[in-house]
C-alpha positions in Angstrom: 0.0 0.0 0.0 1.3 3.4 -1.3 2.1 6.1 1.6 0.3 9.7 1.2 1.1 12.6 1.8 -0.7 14.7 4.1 -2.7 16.6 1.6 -4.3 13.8 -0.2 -5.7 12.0 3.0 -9.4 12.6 3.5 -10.8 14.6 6.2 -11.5 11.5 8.1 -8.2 9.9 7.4 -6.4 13.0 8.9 -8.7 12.6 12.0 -7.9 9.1 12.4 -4.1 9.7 11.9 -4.6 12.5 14.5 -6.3 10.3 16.8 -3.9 7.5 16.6 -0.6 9.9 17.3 -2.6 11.4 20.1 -2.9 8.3 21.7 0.0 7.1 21.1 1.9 10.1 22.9 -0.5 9.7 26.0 0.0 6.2 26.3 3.7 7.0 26.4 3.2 10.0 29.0 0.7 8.2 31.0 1.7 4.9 30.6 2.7 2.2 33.6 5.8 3.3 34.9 5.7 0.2 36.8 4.9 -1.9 33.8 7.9 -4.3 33.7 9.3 -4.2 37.4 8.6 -7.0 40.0 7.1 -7.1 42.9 9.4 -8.1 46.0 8.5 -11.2 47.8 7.5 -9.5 51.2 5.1 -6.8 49.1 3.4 -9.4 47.5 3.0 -11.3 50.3 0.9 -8.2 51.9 -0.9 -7.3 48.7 -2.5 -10.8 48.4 -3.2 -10.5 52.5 -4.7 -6.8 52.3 -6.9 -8.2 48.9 -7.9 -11.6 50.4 -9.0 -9.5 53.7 -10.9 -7.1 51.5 -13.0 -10.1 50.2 -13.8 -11.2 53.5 -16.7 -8.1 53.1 -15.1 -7.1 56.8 -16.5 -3.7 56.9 -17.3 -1.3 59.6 -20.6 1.4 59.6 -18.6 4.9 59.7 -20.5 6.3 62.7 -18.5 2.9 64.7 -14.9 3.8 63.2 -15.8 7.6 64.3 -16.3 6.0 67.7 -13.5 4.3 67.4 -11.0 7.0 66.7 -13.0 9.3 69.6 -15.0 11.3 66.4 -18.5 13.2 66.5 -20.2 11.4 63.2 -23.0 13.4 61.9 -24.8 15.4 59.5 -24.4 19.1 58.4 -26.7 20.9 55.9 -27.4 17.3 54.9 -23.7 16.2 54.5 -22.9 13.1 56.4 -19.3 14.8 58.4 -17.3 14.1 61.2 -16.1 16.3 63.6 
């Protein structure tokens, strides 16, 4: 397939060319900077704890954590707030 020049791609060929290299350079800026680093041993350890606890569905009302921590819990011009 023969390469074009600029002026002879369609309106909507420029659009998807744009598209493409806009996407392209946010991938690159946004991208995982993480992507191809490993985890240590002791990290992952405590990541799959912390995510197995999390599926446990353990979860405390936030007027008991308030307690908890010694916090007022309750409502303001109709926000729920602590204080």
């Amino acid at each position: 397939m023969a390469q074009k020049t600029i002026s002879e791609l369609s309106v909507d060929e420029l659009k998807k060319l744009i598209r493409k290299v806009i996407i392209q350079t946010f991938s690159g800026i946004l991208g995982d900077p993480d992507k191809d680093l490993e985890l240590r041993d002791r990290f992952r350890i405590e990541l799959q704890q912390a995510l197995a606890a999390s599926e446990t569905n353990k979860t405390s009302p936030a007027q008991d954590v308030a307690a908890r921590l010694g916090l007022k819990w309750g409502r303001i011009e109709g926000n729920t707030n602590f204080w």
